[in-house]
C-alpha positions as CSV (number, residue, x, y, z in Angstrom):
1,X,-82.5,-22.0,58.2
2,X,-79.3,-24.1,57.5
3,X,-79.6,-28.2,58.4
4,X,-78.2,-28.7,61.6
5,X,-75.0,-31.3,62.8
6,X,-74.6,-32.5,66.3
7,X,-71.1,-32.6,67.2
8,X,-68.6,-33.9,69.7
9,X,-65.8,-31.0,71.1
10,X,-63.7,-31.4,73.9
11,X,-63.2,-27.9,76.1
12,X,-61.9,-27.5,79.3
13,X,-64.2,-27.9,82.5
14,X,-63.4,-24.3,83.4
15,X,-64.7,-22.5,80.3
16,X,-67.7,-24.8,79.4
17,X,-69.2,-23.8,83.2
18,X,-68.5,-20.2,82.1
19,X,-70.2,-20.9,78.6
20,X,-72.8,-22.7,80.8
21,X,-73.2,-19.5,82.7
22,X,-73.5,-16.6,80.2
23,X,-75.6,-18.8,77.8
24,X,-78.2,-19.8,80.5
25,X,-77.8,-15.3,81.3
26,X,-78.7,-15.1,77.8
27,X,-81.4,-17.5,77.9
28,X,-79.6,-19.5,74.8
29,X,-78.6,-23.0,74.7
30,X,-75.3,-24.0,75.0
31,X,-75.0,-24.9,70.9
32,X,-75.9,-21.6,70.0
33,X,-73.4,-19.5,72.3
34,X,-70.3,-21.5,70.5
35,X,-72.3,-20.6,67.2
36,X,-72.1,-16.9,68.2
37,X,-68.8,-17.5,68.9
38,X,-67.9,-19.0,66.2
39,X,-69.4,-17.0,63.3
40,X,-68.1,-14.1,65.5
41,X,-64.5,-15.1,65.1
42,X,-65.0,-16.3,61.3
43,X,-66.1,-12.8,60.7
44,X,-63.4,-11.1,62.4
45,X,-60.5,-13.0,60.4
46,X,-62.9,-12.4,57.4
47,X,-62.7,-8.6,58.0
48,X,-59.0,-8.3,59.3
49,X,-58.0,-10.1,56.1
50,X,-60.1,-7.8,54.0
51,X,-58.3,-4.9,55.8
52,X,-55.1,-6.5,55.2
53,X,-55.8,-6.8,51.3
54,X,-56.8,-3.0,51.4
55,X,-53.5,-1.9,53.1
56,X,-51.6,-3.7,50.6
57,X,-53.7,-2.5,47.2
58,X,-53.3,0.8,49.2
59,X,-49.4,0.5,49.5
60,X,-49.5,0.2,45.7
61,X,-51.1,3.3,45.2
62,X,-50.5,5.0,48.6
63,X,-53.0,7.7,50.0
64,X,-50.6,8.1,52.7
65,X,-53.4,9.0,55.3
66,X,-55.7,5.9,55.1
67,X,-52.8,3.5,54.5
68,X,-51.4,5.6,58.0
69,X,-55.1,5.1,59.6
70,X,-55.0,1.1,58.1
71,X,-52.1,0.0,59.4
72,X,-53.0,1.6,62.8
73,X,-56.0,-0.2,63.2
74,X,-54.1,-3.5,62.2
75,X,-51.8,-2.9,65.0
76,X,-54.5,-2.1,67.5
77,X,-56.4,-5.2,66.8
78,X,-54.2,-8.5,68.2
79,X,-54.2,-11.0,65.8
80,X,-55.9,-14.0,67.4
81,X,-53.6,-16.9,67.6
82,X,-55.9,-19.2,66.4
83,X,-55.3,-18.0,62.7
């Protein structure tokens, strides 16, 4: 297991009573539901960028189909603006 860091984040009342809510549901502490979030949303830019790098080998040397079936997914998938 990785060494831990306390640290100090500001958030709005609103969302940390939600967070408060669906972590005590969960029967997790507070820390750990912004960890899940967090590695959550690390992994999803990791993946759409991955994507992204495979549409654009794949433009290079086009199977038209899964550069088609790519690019759709690209577009179904809102880029978070937190990029």
């Amino acid at each position: 297991m990785e060494d831990m860091v306390a640290i100090e984040i500001t958030v709005p009342q609103s969302l940390l009573t939600s967070v408060e809510e669906q972590s005590a549901a969960r029967d997790e502490t507070v820390s750990r539901f912004f960890c899940r979030g967090a590695e959550t949303l690390l992994r999803r830019h990791k993946e759409r960028r991955m994507l992204e790098e495979y549409v654009q080998a794949r433009t290079k040397m086009p199977d038209a189909d899964e550069v088609t079936e790519a690019m759709r997914t690209l577009k179904e998938e809102p880029e978070s603006q937190d990029s």
